[in-house]
C-alpha positions, 0 to 999 in steps of 0.5 A: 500500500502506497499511502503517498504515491501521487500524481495530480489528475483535473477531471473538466467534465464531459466532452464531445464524442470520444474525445479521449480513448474508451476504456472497457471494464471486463467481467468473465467466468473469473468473475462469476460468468457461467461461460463467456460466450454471450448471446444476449443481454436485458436490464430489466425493470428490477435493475438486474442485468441478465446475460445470456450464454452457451451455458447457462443464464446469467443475472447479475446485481451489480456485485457478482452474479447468479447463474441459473442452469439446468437441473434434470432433477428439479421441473422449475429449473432452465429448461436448457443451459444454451439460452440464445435470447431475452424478453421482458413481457409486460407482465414482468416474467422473463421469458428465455430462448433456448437452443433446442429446448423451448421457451423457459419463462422465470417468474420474478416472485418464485424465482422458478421457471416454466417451459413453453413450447410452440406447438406443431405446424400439424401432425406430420411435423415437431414443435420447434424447440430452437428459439433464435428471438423473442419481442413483443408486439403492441397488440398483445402477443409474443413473437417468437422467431425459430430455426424452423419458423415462425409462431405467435403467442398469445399473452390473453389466452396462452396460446401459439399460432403458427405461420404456415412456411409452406407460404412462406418459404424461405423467409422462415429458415433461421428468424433471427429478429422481429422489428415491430413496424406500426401496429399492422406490420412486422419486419422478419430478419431471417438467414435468407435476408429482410421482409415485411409481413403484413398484419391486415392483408397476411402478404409477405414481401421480400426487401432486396438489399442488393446483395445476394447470399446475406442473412439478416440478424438485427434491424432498427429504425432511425429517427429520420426513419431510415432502417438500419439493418445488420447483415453478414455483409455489411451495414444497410440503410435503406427506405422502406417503400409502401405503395397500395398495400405492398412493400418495397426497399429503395435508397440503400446504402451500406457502411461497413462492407467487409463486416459481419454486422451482429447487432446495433444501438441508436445511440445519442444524437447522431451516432450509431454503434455497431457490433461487428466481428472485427470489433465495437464500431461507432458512427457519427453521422453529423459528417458526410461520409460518416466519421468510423471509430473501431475499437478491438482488443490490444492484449498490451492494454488491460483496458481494451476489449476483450474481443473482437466478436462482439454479439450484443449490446445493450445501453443500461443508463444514458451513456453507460453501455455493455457490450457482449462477446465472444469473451464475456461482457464489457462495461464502457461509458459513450461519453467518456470524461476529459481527464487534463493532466498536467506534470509529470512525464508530459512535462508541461508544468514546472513542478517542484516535484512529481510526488503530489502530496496535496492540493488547495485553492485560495481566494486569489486565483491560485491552485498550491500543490503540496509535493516531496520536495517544495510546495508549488503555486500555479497563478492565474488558475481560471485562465488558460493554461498559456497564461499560468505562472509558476513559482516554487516555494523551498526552504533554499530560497525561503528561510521562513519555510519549515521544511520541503517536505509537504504532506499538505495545503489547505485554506481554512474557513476564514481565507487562510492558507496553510502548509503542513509539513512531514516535521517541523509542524505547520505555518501559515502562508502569507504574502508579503507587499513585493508579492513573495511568500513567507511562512508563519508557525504559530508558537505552542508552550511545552506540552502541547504541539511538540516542534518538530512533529508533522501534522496530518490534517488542519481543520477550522470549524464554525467557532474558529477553532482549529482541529489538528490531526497528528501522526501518533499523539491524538487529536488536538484543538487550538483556539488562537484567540484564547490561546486555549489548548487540550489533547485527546488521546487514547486510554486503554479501557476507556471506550470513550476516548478515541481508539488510536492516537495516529489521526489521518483527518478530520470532517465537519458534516452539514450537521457540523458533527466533527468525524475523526478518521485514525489508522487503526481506531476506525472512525470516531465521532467526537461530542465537542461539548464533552470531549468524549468519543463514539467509534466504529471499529470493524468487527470480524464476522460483521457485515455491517460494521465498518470495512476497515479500522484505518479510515484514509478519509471521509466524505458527505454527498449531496444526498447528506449520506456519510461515506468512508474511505478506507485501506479495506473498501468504501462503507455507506453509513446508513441512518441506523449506524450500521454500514454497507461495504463495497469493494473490488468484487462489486466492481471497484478497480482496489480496495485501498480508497484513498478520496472521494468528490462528487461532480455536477451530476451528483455521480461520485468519484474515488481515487485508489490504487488502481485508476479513478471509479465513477459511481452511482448508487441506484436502488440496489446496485452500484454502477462503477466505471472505471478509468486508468492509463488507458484513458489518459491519466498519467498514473493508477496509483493515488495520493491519500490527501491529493483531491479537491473540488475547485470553484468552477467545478474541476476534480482534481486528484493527486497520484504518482506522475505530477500535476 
């Protein structure tokens, strides 16, 4: 554990399309997935996200995943472990497409499943049981497109109607897909190709794409209404042409030629994305011809994609995309953040050191960066870069510095800056009338703050006094102004004093109670009035106390929820005091957390020892994005006390390649 490694990342806020790389976070059989050939993928309306593989199916939380497979010994159980397709009927039930084995339906309340089978076409022939696709349709029936054919379900009555494929002949060999078109029409992606089925007149019409021998796996309509079909030779675009009750293609253009086109998403504004077997394509149309994205796996990048086959895609939430593959499923964000960095190996800024240890912002338009070797004050922050100016503070060029080695900056309620030193305790930074800047140690009497000691963490509460953070002799609080001084320290057998002199930090919550964050004495809550202590500690066997006995830091969200940052996970306090963890298996990139912010969106940020996670909690799943090298930041391992929110809006975070 690297508890002062840094490197100092801004975070702006989000771009335009791509306009940094795409990370895809990668989930497979190592992760709890049944089998990493995914056929299909559904949210469904409890939040849960299901994968459907050649070996069963797969429903995953948020945090690990359920496999549901077949049990010859239990009824109730998948009725086939090679599932090829999803749907979520109105009803709430989750009706399953197996290879060979039917239509498994799961009922949400008992957690079991029944089986449908389409019926035969007539005596002389079987029920198909291969079931390629399954929609519902407006007027109340199930769609379900087979290897031998195509049948409807009637959700009302129970029942299966079959089209007879004597009439219709090739178009029902392998029905891979059902685009509802209207309420009186369907569109039939088959192996042969594309067509239109009327509802009213029962008349089949078969749209020529112009090219012969492709079969059809996926259409959808544009908003320009336009289709865009996914064949094995290519991307379409085409009208579709209706003139006295027949239908007809026209206009048709195809993108991707030498691509086997698996499946499609809309996407925002004008892009498309498309799955292909040589990677995940995006297409932005507001150029002419449209502008080609392609990304495929880089074995040398962790954060690329895990194959090149990709079968499926599904967008959960605006903007956060998972697509299935040959090898498991990949989590990636469309509209990726702008990740800023500056120092270290770029070189763009003249650091006093690449160890970024801290940050702070005063009033007067400058960012500070607390490193190793000096503190850095970069000018003329809110401009642009061009017009920054740079100093930095050592104790060579300036006497009054204490030490080079700062663990910390930070501005105090009242508009004051200060540095907090690895020894020789901390100062107050001023500015003198010729624009230079010099330190001010306030002075302590024997037995209160001894000099040569470093401090962890300054913070000013709403009476002007000050709470000092120390590496191993407790808390202390000093009133400038009365000159009032006291210690709290640990005492054995006394549960109300803190647990562990070593403090990291302190934090005032909006109902301005005073949180204590120890190394080993989890996270204590202070009563001011009578100097006495409440911690919570973590408690082997317990779930529901806290990760870890060494809090790194402590944070409160726009939504008054308490979050702490520990050496052993992310805890949620809840409003019982009790705590829910979170940790790598639930999709964190470590479990070290050295800081959290929260952006404009209200989406939460972490810094660990493995990149930045994006997170947000809804209902019952965390959904995490992750970011590192590969996304552009400088460096994956964090600093504990490098991250800050500035003024307009930018989170900065410290880790080990600079500012």
């Amino acid at each position: 554990m690297k508890l002062l490694a840094a490197i100092l990342l801004l975070f702006i806020g989000s771009g335009g399309l791509l306009s940094q790389p795409v990370s895809f976070h990668h989930l497979d059989t190592d992760d709890g997935l049944s089998q990493g050939h995914v056929n299909h993928m559904l949210k469904d309306s409890r939040g849960f996200l299901w994968v459907a593989t050649q070996d069963g199916l797969n429903r995953f939380d948020g945090y690990s995943f359920r496999q549901f497979v077949h049990d010859p010994s239990d009824v109730n159980s998948l009725s086939g472990n090679y599932v090829w397709c999803l749907l979520e009927a109105s009803d709430g039930k989750l009706w399953a497409g197996t290879f060979g084995k039917g239509i498994s339906v799961f009922d949400p309340v008992s957690e079991t499943f029944t089986t449908l089978n389409p019926v035969p076409l007539d005596e002389s022939t079987t029920a198909p049981n291969s079931i390629r696709t399954l929609t519902e349709h407006p007027q109340g029936t199930v769609w379900v497109g087979t290897d031998d054919g195509l049948w409807v379900y009637d959700l009302a009555k129970g029942q299966f109607k079959a089209f007879d494929p004597g009439i219709y002949h090739r178009a029902f060999i392998n029905i891979l897909d059902v685009f509802p078109f209207g309420e009186n029409a369907v569109l039939l992606c088959s192996g042969t190709g594309l067509y239109h089925l009327s509802l009213d007149s029962g008349e089949l019409d078969s749209l020529d794409l112009g090219v012969s021998g492709l079969s059809c796996h996926e259409v959808v309509q544009a908003k320009n209404g336009q289709l865009l079909i996914a064949t094995s030779k290519g991307l379409f675009m085409c009208n579709l042409l209706e003139k006295e009750g027949r239908a007809s293609i026209g206009n048709c253009n195809v993108l991707l030629p030498d691509d086997y086109v698996s499946c499609l998403m809309p996407g925002h504004a004008n892009e498309k994305w498309v799955g292909t077997n040589q990677g995940l394509v995006s297409l932005d149309f507001a150029a002419q011809p449209p502008s080609l994205k392609r990304w495929r796996i880089d074995p040398q990048m962790p954060g690329s994609l895990s194959s090149d086959i990709v079968t499926c895609l599904l967008e959960v939430q605006p903007g956060l995309v998972w697509a299935g593959t040959r090898q498991g499923i990949n989590q990636f964000s469309i509209e990726p953040p702008v990740f800023q960095n500056l120092g270290g190996s770029s070189g763009q800024l003249p650091l006093c050191s690449d160890a970024v240890l801290g940050i702070a912002e005063d009033g007067n338009d400058n960012l500070w960066v607390a490193t190793r070797k000096g503190l850095t004050r970069i000018g003329n922050f809110h401009l642009p870069k061009e017009k920054w100016t740079f100093d930095c503070l050592l104790p060579q060029q300036e006497p009054t510095m204490p030490y080079d080695y700062v663990l910390k900056v930070k501005q105090d309620r009242a508009g004051q800056l200060w540095a907090l030193f690895r020894r020789n305790g901390f100062a107050a930074l001023n500015q003198r009338p010729d624009g230079s800047w010099f330190f001010r140690r306030p002075s302590f009497t024997e037995g209160e703050m001894p000099p040569d000691m470093g401090l962890n963490d300054l913070e000013m509460d709403a009476d002007g006094v000050y709470w000092l953070s120390t590496p191993g002799i407790g808390l202390h609080s000093w009133n400038p102004v009365s000159g009032e001084y006291r210690q709290y320290r640990s005492a054995e057998n006394d549960s109300l004093t803190l647990r562990h002199d070593y403090v990291f930090g302190t934090f005032h919550d909006s109902r301005q109670r005073l949180w204590v964050a120890t190394a080993n004495g989890g996270l204590c809550l202070m009563d001011k009035a009578r100097g006495t202590f409440s911690c919570h500690t973590s408690e082997e066997g317990n779930p529901t106390s806290i990760s870890s006995n060494m809090v790194l830091s402590v944070f409160e969200d726009s939504q008054q929820r308490l979050w702490a940052c520990t050496a052993n996970g992310l805890s949620l306090m809840l409003p019982d005091g009790s705590f829910r963890r979170f940790y790598r298996r639930d999709g964190l990139p470590n479990d070290v957390i050295y800081g959290m912010l929260e952006d404009s969106d209200g989406a939460l940020w972490v810094s660990t020892n493995a990149g930045l996670a994006k997170l947000q909690l809804a209902d019952s799943s965390l959904v995490v994005e992750v970011y590192d090298r590969g996304d552009g930041i400088q460096g994956n391992e964090f600093n504990q006390h490098a991250f800050l929110e500035t003024s307009d809006g930018r989170l900065c975070f410290g880790g080990v390649n600079g500012l």
